[in-house]
MOPAC internal coordinates of N, CA, C and O (Angstrom, degrees):
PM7 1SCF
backbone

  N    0.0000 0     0.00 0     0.00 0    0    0    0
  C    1.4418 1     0.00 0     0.00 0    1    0    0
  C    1.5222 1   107.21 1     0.00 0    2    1    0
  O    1.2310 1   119.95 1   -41.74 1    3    2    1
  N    1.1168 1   117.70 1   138.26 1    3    2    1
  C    1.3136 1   137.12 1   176.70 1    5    3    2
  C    1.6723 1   125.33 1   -44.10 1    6    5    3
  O    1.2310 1    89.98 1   -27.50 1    7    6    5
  N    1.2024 1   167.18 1   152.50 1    7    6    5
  C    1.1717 1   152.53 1   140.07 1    9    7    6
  C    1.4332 1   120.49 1   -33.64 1   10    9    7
  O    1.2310 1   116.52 1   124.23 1   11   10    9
  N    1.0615 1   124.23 1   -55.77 1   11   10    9
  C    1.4591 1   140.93 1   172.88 1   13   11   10
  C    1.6899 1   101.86 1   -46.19 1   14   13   11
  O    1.2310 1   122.09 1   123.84 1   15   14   13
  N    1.4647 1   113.60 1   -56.16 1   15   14   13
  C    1.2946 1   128.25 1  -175.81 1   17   15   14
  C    1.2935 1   106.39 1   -39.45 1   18   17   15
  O    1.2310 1   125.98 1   101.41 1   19   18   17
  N    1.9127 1   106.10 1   -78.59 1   19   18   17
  C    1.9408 1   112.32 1   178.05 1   21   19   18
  C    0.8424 1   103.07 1   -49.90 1   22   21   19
  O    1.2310 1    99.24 1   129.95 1   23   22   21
  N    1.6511 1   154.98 1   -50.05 1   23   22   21
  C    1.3519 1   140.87 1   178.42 1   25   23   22
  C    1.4317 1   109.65 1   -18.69 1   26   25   23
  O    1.2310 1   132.37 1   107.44 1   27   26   25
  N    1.7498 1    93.71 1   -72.56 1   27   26   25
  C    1.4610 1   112.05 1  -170.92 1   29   27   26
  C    1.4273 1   127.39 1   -55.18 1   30   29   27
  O    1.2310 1   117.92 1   131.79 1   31   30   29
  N    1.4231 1   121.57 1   -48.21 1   31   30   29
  C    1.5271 1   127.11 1   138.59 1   33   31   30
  C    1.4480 1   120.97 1   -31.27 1   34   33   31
  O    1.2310 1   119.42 1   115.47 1   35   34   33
  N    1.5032 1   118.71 1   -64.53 1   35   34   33
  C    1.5695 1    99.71 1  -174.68 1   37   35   34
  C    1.4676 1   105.03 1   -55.61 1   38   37   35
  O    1.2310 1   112.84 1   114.96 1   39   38   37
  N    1.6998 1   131.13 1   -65.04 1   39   38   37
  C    1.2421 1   117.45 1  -175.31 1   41   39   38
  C    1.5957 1   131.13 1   -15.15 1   42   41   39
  O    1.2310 1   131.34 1   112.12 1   43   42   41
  N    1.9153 1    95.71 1   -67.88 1   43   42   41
  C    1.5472 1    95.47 1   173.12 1   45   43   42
  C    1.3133 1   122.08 1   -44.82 1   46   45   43
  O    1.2310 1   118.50 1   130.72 1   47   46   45
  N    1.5190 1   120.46 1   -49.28 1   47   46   45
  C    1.3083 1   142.41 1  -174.84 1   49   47   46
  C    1.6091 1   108.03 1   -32.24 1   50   49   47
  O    1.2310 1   127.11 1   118.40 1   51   50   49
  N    1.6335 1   103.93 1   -61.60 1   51   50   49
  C    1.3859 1   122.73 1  -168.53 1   53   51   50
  C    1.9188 1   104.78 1   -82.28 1   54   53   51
  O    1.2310 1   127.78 1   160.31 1   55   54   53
  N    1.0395 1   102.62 1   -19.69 1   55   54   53
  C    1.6458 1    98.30 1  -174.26 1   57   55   54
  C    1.8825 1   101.37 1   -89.28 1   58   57   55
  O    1.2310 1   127.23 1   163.27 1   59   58   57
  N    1.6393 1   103.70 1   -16.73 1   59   58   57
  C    1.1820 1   102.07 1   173.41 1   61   59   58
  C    2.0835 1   122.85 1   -79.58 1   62   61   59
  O    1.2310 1   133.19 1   173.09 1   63   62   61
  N    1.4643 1    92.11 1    -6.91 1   63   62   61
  C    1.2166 1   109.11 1  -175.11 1   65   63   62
  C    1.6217 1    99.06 1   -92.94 1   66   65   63
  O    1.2310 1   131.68 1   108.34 1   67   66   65
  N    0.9713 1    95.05 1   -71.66 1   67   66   65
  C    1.9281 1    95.45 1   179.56 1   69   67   66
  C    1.3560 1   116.69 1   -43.56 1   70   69   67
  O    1.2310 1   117.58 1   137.88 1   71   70   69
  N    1.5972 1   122.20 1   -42.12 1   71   70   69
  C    1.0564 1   104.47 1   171.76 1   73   71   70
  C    1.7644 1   121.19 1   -96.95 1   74   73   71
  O    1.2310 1   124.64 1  -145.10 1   75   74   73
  N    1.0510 1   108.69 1    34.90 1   75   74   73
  C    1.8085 1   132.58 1   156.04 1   77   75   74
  C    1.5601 1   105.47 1   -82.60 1   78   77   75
  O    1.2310 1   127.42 1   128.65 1   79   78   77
  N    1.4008 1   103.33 1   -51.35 1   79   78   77
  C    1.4210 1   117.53 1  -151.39 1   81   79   78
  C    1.4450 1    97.49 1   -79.78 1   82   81   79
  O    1.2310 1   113.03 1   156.86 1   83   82   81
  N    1.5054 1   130.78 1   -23.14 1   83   82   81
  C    1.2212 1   130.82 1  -154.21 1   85   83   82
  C    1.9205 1    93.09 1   -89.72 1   86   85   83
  O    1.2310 1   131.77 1   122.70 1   87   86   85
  N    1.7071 1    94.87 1   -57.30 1   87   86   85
  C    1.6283 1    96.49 1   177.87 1   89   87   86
  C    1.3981 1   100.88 1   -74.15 1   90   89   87
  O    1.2310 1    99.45 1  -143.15 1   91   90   89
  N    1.2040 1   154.65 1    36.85 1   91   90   89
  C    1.3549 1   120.36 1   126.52 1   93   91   90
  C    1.5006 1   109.64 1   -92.70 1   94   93   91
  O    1.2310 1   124.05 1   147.80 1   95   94   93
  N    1.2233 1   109.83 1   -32.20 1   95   94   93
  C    1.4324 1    90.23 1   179.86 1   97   95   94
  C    1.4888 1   127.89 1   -70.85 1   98   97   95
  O    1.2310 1   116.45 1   148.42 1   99   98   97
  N    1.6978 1   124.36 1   -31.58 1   99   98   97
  C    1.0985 1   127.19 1   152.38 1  101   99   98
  C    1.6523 1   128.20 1   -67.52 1  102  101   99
  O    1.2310 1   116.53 1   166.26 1  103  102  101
  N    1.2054 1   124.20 1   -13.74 1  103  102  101
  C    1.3818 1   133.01 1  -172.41 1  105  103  102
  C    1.2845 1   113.12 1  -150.78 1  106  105  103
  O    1.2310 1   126.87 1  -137.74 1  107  106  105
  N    1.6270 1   104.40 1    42.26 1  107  106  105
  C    1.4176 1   123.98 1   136.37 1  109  107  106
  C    2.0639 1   105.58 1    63.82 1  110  109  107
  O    1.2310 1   122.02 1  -148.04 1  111  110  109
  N    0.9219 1   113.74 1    31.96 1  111  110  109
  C    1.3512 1   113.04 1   170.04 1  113  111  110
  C    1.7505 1   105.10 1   114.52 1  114  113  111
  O    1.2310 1   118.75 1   163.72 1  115  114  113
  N    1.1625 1   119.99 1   -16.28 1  115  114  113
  C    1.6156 1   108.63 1  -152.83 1  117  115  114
  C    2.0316 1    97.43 1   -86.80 1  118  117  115
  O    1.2310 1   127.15 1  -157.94 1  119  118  117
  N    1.7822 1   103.84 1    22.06 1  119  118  117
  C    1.5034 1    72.11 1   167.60 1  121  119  118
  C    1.4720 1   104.46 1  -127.41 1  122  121  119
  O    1.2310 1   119.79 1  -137.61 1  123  122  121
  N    0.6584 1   118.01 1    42.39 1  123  122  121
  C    1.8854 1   142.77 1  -178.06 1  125  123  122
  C    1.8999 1    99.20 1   -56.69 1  126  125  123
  O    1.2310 1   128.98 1   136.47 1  127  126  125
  N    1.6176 1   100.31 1   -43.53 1  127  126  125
  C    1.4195 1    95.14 1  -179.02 1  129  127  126
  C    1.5993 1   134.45 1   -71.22 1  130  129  127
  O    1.2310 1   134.03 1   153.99 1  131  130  129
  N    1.6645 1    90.47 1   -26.01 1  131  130  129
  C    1.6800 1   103.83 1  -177.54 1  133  131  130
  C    1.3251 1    99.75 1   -81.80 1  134  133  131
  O    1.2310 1   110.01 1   158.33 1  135  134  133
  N    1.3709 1   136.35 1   -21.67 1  135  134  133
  C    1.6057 1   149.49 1   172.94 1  137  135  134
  C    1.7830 1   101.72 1   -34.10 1  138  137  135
  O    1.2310 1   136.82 1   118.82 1  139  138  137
  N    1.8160 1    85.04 1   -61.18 1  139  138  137
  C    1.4666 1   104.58 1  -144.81 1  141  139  138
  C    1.8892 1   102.10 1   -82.20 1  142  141  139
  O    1.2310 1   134.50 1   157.56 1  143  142  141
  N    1.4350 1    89.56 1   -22.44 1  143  142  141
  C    1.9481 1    99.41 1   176.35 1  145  143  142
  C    1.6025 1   104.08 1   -88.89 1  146  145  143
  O    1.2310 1   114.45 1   174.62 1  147  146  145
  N    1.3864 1   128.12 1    -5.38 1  147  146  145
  C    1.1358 1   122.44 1   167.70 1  149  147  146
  C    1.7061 1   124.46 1   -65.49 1  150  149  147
  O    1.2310 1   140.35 1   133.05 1  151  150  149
  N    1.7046 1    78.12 1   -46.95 1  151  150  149
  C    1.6253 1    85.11 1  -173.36 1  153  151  150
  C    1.3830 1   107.05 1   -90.25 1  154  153  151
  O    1.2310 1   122.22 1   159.45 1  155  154  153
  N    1.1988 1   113.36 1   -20.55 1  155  154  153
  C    1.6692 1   102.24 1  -177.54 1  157  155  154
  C    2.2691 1    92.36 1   -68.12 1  158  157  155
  O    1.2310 1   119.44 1   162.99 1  159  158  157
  N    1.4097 1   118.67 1   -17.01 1  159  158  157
  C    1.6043 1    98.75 1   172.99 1  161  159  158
  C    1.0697 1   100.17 1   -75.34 1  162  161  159
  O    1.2310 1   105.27 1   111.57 1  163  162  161
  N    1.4313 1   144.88 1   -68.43 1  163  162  161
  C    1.4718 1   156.56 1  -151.95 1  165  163  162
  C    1.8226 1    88.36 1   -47.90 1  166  165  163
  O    1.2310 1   120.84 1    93.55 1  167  166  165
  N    1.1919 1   116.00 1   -86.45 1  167  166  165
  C    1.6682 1   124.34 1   170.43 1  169  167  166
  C    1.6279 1   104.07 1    -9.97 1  170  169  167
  O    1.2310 1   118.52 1    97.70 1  171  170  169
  N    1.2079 1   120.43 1   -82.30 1  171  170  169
  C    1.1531 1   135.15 1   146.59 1  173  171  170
  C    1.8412 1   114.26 1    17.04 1  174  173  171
  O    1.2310 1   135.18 1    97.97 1  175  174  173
  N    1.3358 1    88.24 1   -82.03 1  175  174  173
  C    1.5436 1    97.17 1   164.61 1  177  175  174
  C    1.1564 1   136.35 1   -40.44 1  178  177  175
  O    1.2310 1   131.52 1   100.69 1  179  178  177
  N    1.5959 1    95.36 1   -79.31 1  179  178  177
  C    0.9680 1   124.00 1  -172.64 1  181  179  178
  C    1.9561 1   112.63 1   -56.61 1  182  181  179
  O    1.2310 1   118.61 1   173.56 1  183  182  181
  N    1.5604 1   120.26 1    -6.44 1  183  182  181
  C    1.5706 1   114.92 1  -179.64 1  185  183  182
  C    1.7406 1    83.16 1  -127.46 1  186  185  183
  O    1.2310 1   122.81 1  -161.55 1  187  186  185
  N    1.1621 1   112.21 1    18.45 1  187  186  185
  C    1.7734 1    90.88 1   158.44 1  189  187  186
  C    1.3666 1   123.68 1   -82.51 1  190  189  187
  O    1.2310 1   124.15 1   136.48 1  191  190  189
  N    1.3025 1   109.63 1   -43.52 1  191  190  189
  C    1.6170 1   123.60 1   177.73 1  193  191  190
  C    1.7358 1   100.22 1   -48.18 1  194  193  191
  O    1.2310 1   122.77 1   134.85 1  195  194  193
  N    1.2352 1   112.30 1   -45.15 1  195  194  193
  C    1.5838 1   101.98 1  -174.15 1  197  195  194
  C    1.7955 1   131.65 1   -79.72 1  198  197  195
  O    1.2310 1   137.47 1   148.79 1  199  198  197
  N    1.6833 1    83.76 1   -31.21 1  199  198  197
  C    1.4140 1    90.41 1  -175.92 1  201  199  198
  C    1.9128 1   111.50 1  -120.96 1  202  201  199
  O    1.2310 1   118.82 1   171.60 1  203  202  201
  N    1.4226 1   119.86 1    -8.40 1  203  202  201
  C    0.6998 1   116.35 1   154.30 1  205  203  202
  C    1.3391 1   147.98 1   -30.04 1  206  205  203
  O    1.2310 1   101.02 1    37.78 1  207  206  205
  N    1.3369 1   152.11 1  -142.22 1  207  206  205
  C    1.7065 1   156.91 1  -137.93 1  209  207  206
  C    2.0233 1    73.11 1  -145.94 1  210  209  207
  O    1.2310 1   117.00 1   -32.32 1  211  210  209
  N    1.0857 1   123.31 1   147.68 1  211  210  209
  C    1.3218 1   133.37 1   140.44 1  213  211  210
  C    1.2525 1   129.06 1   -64.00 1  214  213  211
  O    1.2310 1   104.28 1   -54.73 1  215  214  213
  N    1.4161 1   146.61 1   125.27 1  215  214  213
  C    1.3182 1   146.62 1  -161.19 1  217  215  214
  C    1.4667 1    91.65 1   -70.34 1  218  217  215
  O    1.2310 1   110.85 1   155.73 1  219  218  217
  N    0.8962 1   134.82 1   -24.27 1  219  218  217
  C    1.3657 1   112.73 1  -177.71 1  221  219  218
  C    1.7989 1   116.05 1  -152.86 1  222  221  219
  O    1.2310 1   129.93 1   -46.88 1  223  222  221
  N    1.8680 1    98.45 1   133.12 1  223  222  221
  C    1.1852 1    89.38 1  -163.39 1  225  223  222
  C    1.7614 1   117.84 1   -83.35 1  226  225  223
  O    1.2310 1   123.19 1     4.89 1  227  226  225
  N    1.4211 1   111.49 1  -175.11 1  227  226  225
  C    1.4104 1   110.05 1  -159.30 1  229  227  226
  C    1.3374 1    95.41 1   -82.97 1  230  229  227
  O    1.2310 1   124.65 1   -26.71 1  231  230  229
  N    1.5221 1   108.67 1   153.29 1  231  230  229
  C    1.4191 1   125.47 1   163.44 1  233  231  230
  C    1.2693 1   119.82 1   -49.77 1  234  233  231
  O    1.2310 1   124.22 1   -59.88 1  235  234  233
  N    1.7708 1   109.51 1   120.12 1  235  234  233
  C    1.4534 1    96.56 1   179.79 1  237  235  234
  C    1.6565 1   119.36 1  -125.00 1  238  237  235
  O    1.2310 1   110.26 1   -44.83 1  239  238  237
  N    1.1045 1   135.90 1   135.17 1  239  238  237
  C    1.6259 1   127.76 1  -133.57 1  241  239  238
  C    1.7774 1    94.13 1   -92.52 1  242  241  239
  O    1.2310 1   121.59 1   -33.95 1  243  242  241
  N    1.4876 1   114.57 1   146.05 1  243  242  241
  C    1.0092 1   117.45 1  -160.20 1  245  243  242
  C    1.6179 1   111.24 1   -81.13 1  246  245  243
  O    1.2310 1   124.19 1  -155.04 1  247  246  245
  N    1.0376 1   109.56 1    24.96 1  247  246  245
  C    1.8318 1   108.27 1   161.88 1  249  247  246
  C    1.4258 1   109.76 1  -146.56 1  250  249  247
  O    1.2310 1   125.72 1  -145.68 1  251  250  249
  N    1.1963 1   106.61 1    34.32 1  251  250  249
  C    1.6652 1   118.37 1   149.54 1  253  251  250
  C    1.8153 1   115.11 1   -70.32 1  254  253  251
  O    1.2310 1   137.10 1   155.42 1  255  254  253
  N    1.2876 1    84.48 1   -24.58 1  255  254  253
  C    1.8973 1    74.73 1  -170.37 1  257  255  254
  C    1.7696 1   107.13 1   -65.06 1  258  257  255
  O    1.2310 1   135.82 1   -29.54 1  259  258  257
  N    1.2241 1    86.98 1   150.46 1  259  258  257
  C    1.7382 1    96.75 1   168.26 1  261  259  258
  C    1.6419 1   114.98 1  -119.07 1  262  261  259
  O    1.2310 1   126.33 1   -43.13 1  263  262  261
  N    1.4975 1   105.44 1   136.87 1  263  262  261
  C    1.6645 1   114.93 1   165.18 1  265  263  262
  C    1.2640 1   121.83 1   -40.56 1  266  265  263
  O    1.2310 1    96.27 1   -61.74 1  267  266  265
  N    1.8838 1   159.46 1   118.26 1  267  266  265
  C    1.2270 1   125.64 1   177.50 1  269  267  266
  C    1.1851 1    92.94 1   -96.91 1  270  269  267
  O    1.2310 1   108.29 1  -173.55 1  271  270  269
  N    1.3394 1   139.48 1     6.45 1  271  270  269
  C    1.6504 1   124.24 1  -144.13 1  273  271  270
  C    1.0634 1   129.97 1    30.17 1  274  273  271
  O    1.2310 1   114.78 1  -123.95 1  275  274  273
  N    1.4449 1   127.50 1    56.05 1  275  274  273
  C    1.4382 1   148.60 1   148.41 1  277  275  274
  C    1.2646 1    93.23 1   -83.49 1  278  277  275
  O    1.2310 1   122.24 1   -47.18 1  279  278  277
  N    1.3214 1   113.31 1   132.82 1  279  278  277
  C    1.4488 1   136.06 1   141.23 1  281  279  278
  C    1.5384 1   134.04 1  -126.89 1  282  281  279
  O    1.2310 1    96.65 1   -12.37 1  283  282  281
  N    0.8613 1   158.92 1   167.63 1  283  282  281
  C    1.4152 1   155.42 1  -122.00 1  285  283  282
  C    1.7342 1   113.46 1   151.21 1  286  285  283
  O    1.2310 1   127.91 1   -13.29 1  287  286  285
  N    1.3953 1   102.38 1   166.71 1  287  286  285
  C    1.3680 1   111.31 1   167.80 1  289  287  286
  C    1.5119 1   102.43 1  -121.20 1  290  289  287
  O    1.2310 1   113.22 1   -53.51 1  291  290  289
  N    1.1227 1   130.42 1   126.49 1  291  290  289
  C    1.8567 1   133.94 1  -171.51 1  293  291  290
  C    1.4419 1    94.44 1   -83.61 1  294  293  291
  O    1.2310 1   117.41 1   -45.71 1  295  294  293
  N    1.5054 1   122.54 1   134.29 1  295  294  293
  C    1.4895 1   122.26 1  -176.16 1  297  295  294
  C    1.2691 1   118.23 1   -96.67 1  298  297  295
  O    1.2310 1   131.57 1   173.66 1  299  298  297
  N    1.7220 1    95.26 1    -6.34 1  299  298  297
  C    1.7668 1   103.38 1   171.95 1  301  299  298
  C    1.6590 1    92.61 1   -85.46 1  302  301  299
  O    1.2310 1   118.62 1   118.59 1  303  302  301
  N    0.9614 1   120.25 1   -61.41 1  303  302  301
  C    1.6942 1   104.28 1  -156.56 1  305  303  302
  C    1.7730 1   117.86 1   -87.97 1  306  305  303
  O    1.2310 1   132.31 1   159.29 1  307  306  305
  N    1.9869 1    93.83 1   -20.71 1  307  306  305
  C    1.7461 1    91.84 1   174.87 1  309  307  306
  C    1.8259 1   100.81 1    95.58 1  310  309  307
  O    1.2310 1   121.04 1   170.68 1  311  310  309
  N    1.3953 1   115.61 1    -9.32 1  311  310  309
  C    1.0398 1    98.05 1  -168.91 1  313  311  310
  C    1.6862 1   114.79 1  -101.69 1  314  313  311
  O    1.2310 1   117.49 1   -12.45 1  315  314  313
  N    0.8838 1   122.38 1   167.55 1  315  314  313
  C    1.7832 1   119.10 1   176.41 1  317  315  314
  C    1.5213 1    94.61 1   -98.16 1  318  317  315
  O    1.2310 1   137.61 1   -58.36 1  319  318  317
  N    1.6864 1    83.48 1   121.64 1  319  318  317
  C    1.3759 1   118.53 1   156.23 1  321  319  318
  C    0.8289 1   145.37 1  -107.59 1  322  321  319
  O    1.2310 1   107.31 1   -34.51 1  323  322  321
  N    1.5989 1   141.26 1   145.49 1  323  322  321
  C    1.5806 1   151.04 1  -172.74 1  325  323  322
  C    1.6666 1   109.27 1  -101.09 1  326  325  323
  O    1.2310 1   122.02 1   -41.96 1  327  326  325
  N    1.2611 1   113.74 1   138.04 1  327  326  325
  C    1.9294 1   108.60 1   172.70 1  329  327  326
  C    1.2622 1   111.09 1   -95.82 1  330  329  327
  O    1.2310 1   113.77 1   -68.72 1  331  330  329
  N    1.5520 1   129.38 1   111.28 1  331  330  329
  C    1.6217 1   108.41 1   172.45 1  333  331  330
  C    1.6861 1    96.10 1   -99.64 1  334  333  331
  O    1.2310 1   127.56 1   -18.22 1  335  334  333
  N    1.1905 1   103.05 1   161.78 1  335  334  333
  C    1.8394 1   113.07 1   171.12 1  337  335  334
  C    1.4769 1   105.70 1  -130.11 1  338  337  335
  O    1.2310 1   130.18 1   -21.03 1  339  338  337
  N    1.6694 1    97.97 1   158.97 1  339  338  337
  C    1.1363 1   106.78 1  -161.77 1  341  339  338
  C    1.9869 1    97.16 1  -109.34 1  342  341  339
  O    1.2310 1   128.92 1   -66.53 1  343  342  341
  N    1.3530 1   100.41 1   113.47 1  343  342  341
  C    1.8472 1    87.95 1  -161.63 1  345  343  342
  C    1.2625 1   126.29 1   -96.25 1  346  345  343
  O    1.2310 1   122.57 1  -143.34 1  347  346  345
  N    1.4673 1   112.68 1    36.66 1  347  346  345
  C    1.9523 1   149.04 1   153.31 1  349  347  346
  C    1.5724 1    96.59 1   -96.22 1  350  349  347
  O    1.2310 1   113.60 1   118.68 1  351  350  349
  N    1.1900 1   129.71 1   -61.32 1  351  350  349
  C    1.4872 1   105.66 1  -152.90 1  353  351  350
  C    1.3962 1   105.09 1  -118.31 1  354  353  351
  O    1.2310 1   116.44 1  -174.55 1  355  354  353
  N    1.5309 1   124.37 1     5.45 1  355  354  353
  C    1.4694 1   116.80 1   166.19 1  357  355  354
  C    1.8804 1    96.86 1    91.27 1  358  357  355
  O    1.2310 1   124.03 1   172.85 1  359  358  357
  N    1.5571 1   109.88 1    -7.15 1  359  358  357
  C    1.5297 1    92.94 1  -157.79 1  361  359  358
  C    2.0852 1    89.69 1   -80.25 1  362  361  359
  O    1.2310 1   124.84 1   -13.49 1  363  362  361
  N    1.3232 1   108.31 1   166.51 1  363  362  361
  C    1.3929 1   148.17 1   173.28 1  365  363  362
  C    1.3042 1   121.43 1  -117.48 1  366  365  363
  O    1.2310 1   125.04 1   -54.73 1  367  366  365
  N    1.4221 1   107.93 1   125.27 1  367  366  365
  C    1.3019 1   120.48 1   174.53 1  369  367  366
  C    1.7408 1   117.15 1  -128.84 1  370  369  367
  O    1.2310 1   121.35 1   -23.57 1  371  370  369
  N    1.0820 1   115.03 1   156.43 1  371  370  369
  C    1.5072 1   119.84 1  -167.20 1  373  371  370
  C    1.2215 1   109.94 1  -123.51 1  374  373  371
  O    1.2310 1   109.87 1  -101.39 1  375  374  373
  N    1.0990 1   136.62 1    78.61 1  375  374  373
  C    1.2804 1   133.64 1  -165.09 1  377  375  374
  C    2.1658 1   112.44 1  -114.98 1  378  377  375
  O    1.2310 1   124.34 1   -28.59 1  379  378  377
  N    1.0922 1   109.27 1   151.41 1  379  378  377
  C    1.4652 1   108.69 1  -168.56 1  381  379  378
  C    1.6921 1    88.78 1   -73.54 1  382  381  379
  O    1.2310 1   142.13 1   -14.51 1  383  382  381
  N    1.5462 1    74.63 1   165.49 1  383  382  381
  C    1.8507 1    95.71 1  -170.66 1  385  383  382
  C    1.1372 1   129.92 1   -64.70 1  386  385  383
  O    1.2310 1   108.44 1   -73.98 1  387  386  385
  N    1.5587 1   139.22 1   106.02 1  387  386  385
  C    1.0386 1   146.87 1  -153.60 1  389  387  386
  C    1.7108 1   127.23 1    67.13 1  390  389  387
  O    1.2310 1   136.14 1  -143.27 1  391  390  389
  N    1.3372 1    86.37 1    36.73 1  391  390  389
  C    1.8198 1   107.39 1   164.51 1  393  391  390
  C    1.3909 1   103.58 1  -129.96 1  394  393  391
  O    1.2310 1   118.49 1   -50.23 1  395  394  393
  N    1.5456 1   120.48 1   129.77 1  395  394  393
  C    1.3263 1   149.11 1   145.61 1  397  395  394
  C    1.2485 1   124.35 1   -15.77 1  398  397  395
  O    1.2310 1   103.73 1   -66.09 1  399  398  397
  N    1.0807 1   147.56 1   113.91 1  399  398  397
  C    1.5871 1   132.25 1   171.95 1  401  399  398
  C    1.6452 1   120.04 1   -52.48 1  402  401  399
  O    1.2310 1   117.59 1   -76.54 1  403  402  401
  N    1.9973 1   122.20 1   103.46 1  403  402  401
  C    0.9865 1   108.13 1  -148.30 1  405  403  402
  C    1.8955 1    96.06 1   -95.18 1  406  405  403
  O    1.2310 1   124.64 1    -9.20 1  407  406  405
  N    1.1243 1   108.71 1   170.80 1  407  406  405
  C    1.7569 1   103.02 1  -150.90 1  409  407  406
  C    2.2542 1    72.67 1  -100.90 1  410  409  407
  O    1.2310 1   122.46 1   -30.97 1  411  410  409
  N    1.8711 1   112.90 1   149.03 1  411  410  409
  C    1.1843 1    87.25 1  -154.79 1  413  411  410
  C    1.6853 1    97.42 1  -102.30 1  414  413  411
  O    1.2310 1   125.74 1   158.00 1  415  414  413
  N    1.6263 1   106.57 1   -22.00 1  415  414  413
  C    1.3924 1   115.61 1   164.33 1  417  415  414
  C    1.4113 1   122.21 1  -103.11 1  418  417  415
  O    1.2310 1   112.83 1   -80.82 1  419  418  417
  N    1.1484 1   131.15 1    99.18 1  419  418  417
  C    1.3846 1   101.03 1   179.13 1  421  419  418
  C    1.7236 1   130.69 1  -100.84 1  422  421  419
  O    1.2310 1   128.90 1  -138.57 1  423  422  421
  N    1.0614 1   100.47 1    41.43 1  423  422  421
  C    1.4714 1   108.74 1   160.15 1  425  423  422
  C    1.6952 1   103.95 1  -106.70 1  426  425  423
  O    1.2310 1   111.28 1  -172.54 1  427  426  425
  N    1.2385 1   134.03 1     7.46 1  427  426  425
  C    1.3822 1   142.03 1  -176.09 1  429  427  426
  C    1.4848 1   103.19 1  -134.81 1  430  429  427
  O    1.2310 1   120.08 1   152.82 1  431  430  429
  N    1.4791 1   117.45 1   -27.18 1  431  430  429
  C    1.7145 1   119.37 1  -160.48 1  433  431  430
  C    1.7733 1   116.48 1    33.36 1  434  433  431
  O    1.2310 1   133.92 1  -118.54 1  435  434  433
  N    1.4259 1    90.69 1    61.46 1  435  434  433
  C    1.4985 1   114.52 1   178.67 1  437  435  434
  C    1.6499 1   107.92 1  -151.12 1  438  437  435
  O    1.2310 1   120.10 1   180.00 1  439  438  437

């Protein structure tokens, strides 16, 4: 998630607390629930950075891919295609027939 993003999460998070905190004290207990959904967002946050997905995935070397022998015709482009997979991360690529899976950033190799 983005910086901008947790920003945006904690806010709600905390506005969900204050306004818990406001109706119990004006309305006698009944906001106990938005209290408890506040912090379970803030919480939220705050154990994504640790245990979360990594912002970025691992480098993967450009003749890892494997052939599955899938082939196809793509109905967006018309062309015949081959599936290679990548057999660390499960990812799939569709590439026309007798082209390589080309890596699309490579300062990220994503």
């Amino acid at each position: 998630m983005s910086e901008t993003g947790r920003a945006g999460v904690v806010a709600l998070g905390v506005a969900l607390i204050a306004g818990g905190l406001l109706m119990s004290v004006f309305a006698q207990g009944s906001g106990i629930p938005l209290v408890i959904v506040g912090l379970l967002v803030v919480a939220s946050v705050a154990f994504e950075r640790r245990y979360g997905r990594q912002g970025r995935q691992r480098s993967v070397p450009h003749g890892d891919w494997q052939l599955t022998g899938e082939r196809f015709i793509d109905d967006e482009s018309g062309e015949r295609v081959e599936v290679w997979i990548d057999p660390l991360t499960g990812e799939r690529r569709y590439e026309p027939i007798g082209r390589h899976p080309r890596i699309a950033d490579r300062a990220t190799h994503r």
